[in-house]
N, C-alpha and C positions, 0 to 999 in steps of 0.2 A: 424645393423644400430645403430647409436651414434645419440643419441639427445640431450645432453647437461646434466645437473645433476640427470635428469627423463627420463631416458630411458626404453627402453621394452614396452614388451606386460601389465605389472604391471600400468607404466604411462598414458601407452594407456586407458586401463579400468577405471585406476582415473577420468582422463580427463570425458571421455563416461558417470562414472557414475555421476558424478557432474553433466551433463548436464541433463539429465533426472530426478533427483533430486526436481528439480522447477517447477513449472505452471507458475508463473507471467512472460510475454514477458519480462520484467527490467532485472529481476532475472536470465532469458535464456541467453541473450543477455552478460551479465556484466559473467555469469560462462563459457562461450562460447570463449571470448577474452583472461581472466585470464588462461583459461586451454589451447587456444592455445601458448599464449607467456611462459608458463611455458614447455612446453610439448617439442617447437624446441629453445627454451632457448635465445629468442630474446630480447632486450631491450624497445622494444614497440609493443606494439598490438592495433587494432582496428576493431569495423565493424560498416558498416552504413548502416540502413535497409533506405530504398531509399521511396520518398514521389511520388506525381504526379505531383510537378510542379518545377523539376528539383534541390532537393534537399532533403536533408535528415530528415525524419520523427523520426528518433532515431538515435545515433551517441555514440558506447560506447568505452571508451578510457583502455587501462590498461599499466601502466609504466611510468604517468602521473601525477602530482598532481591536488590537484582540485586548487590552486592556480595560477599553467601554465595554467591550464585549461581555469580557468577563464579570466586570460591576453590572451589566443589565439585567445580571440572573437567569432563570433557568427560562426555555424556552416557550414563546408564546400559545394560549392558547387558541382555538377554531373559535374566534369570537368576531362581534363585530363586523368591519371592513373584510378582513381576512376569510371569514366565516361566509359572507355574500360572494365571494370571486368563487369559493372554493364549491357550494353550494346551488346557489344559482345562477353558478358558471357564467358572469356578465364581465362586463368593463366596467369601471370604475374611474371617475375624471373628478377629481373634486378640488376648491379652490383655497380649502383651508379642512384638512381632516378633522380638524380637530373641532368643529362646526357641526358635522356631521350626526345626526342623533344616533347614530349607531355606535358612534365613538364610547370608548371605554375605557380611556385612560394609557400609559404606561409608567414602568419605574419612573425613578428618579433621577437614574443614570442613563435614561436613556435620551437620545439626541431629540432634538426639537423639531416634527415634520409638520409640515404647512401644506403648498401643493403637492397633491398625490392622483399618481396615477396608475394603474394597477388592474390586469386581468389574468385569468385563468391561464394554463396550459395544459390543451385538452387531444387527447389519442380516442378519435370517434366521439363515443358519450363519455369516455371515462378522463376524468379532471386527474391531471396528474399529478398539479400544484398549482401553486398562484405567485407569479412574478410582480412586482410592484418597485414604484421609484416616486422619491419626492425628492423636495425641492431644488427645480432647476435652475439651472445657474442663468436666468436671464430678466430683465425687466417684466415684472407681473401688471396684467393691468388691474385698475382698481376690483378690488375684492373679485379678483377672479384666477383662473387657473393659468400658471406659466408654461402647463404641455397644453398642446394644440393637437385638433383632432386630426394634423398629419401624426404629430406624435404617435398618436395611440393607432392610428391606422400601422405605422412602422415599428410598432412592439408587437403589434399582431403579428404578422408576417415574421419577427424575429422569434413567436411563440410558436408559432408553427413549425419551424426549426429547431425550434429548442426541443418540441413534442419528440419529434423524429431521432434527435440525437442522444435524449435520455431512454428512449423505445430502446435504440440501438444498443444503447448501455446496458440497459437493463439484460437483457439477451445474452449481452457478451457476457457477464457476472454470474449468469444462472451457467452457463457452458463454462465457464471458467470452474464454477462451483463443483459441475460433475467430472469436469478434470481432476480434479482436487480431491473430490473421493474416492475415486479409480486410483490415484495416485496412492493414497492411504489405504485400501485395498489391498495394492500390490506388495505397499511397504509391509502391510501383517502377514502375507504371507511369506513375504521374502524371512520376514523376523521367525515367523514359526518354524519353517523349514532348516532356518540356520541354527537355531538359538536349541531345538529340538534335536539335530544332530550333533550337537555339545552337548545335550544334557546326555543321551544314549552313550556317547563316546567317554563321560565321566563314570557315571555308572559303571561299565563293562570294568574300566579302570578302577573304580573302586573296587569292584568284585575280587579282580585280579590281586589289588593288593592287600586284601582281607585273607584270601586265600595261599598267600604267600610270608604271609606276621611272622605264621613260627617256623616255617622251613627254612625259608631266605630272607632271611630282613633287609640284605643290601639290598635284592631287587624289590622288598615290597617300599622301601624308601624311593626308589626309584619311580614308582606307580605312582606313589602319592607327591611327589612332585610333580608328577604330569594329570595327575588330579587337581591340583593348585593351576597351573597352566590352563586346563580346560575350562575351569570356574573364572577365571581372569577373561578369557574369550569370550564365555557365554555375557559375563557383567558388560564387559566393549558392544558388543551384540546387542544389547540390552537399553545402554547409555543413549549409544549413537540414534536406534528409533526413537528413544520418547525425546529426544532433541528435535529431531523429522519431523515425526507427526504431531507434533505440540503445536497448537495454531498459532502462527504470530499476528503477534496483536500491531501490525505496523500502522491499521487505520487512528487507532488511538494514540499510539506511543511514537511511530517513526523509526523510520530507520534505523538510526542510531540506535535509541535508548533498545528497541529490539535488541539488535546487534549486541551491547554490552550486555543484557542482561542472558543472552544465550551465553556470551563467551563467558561469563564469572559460572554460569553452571559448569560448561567442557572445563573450566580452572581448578574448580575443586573435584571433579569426575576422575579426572587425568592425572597419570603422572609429571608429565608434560606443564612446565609453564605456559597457560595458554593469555595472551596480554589483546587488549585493545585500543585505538585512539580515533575519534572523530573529534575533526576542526573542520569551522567553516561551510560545513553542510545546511544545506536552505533541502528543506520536504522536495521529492522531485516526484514523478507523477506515480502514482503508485503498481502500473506492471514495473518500473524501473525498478522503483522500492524491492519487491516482492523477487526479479529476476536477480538482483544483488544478494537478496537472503540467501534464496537457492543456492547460489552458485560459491557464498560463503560456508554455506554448510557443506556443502558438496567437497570443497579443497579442505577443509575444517577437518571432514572427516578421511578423508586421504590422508591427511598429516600424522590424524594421531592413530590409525589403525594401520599405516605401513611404510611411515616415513622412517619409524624410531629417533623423531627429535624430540631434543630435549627442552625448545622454545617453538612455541608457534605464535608469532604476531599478525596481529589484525589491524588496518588503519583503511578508513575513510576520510578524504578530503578533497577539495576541491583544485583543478588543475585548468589554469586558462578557463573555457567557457564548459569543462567537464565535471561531473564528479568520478574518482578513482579509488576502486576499491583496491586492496591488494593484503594479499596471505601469502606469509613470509615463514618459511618452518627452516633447522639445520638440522634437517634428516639425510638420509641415506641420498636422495633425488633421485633422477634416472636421466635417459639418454630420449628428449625428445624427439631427436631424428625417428624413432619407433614409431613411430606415429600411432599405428593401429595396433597395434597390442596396449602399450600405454592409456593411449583416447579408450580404448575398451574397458580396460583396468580400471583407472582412476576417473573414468566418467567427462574425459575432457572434450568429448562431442556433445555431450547436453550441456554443458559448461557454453560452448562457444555457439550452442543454438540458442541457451536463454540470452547472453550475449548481445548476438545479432536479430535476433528478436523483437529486441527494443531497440536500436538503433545504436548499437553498442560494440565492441569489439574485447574478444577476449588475448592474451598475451599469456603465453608460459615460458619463463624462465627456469630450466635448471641444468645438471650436469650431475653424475656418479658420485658420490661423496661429497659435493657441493651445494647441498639441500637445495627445494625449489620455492620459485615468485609467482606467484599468480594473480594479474594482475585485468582488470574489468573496468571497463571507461565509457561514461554514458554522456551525451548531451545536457546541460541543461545542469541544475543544481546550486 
């Protein structure tokens, strides 16, 4: 069989292994479409993981810009072609779609398909979506179809994988999920616990220095600056979780734009100049994304709760075949020879497990009075 410029058993396994590759349903989905239109060497690919109220819940394009993209408008509905894959779960081989009595038109903006070929991806009875490609890049014969029914026999067997690797995904993202509110869990209580023994600790304090006005006013002056102190604690306490547990929105916005918009909050939060810069950064898969957040907020928050600097810089960009996070503060630092009191302290073992985690490596720089670098470096970017 002939597949266009990736042929074989060699293309086959590319395709396979790419898909397995990723956990993030995005990540499955977008390697899923790229590997089919590369694989039968068509001009366009697509799938739409299908919603419950008669439209599509994901919709990934490949052969497309984000530009046409965007001019095509908002996404399609279960009609149609689309509606028969998704429905009564068939194959679909046609020589001209647009022929089709089922056909129903699209924008204005959108690209011109001719031969279409296009079937379901199905886990048992349940259709999970519908994969689809037109027009291939080859001689058509008269008024007929350019994929052949190797073709569609070799999208099946890439659907069947595909089945598997979005199953897989999905799985990972629900456990992910319940990590993520265990996590937020932990954080309210750690918040209540802390935030709760400041407020007790202010209190008593006030007490004291109510009880002290007309006797001794140097020491009740004295209270009530350490009433200001504890209220300055409790606010940090306060700051740093809803920074935490605020969900970032990296599936819509990215990295980056996350990233600045956390730090312009810590900027006005803080006393502390807190600054940012991303260049050159390309979307990377999103555990990366998501272990970079972490581990920014992580040093983020070490910086401004027990660095005492008076700048904290933030920069992402790209390095040789990496991208390089790095948090830069002129605080107090410490002696990392410490290893285990520090790594304990300032969180630098979950630091270097989200890290290596993703296939990544964590770096710390600093020294006593020579503030510290912290610095994360991922593949890819």
């Amino acid at each position: 069989m002939s597949h266009g410029p990736r042929s074989g058993l060699t293309a086959v396994s590319s395709a396979l292994l790419a898909m397995s590759r990723h956990l993030e349903v995005r990540d499955v989905l977008k390697t899923i479409v790229a590997s089919a239109r590369e694989l039968l060497d068509a001009q366009y690919a697509a799938l739409g993981v299908p919603d419950d109220h008669g439209g599509f819940a994901q919709f990934v394009v490949d052969g497309v810009s984000d530009e046409q993209w965007k001019a095509i408008g908002p996404l399609p509905r279960q009609h149609g072609i689309l509606a028969a894959m998704l429905h009564e779960a068939t194959p679909e081989r046609l020589g001209d779609v647009r022929k089709d009595p089922r056909f129903g038109g699209w924008p204005s903006a959108h690209p011109d398909l001719v031969d279409f070929l296009g079937l379901p991806i199905r886990d048992g009875e349940e259709v999970l979506g519908a994969l689809f490609l037109a027009n291939k890049n080859c001689e058509k014969p008269a008024g007929g179809c350019g994929f052949t029914a190797d073709d569609e026999e070799l999208l099946g067997i890439l659907a069947q994988h595909a089945a598997i690797a979005l199953t897989n995904a999905r799985l990972y993202e629900r456990s992910r999920e319940l990590t993520i509110a265990e996590e937020r869990s932990r954080l309210a209580h750690e918040l209540h616990d802390a935030v709760s023994q400041k407020l007790f600790s202010l209190r008593l304090t006030a007490q004291a220095a109510t009880a002290l006005v007309d006797r001794d006013p140097a020491r009740a002056k004295g209270e009530l600056h350490q009433v200001a102190t504890l209220a300055a604690e409790a606010a940090d306490e306060l700051r740093a979780a809803v920074v935490e547990l605020r969900p970032a929105a990296l599936e819509e916005d990215g990295l980056v734009a996350t990233l600045r918009t956390q730090i312009q909050v810590l900027d006005r939060a803080h006393g502390a100049r807190v600054t940012f810069t991303g260049r050159g950064v390309k979307a990377l898969p999103a555990a990366q994304e998501e272990a970079m957040l972490r581990v920014a907020q992580e040093a983020l928050h070490n910086a401004l709760r027990h660095s005492g600097a008076d700048h904290v810089d933030v920069t992402l960009h790209r390095r040789g075949s990496g991208t390089v996070l790095r948090i830069t503060d002129d605080g107090g630092g410490f002696d990392p020879r410490t290893v285990r009191r520090a790594g304990r302290h300032l969180g630098l073992v979950s630091m270097r497990d989200r890290a290596s985690g993703t296939g990544g490596r964590l770096t710390v720089r600093s020294a006593p009075g020579e503030g510290t670098t912290i610095e994360m470096e991922v593949p890819g970017g």
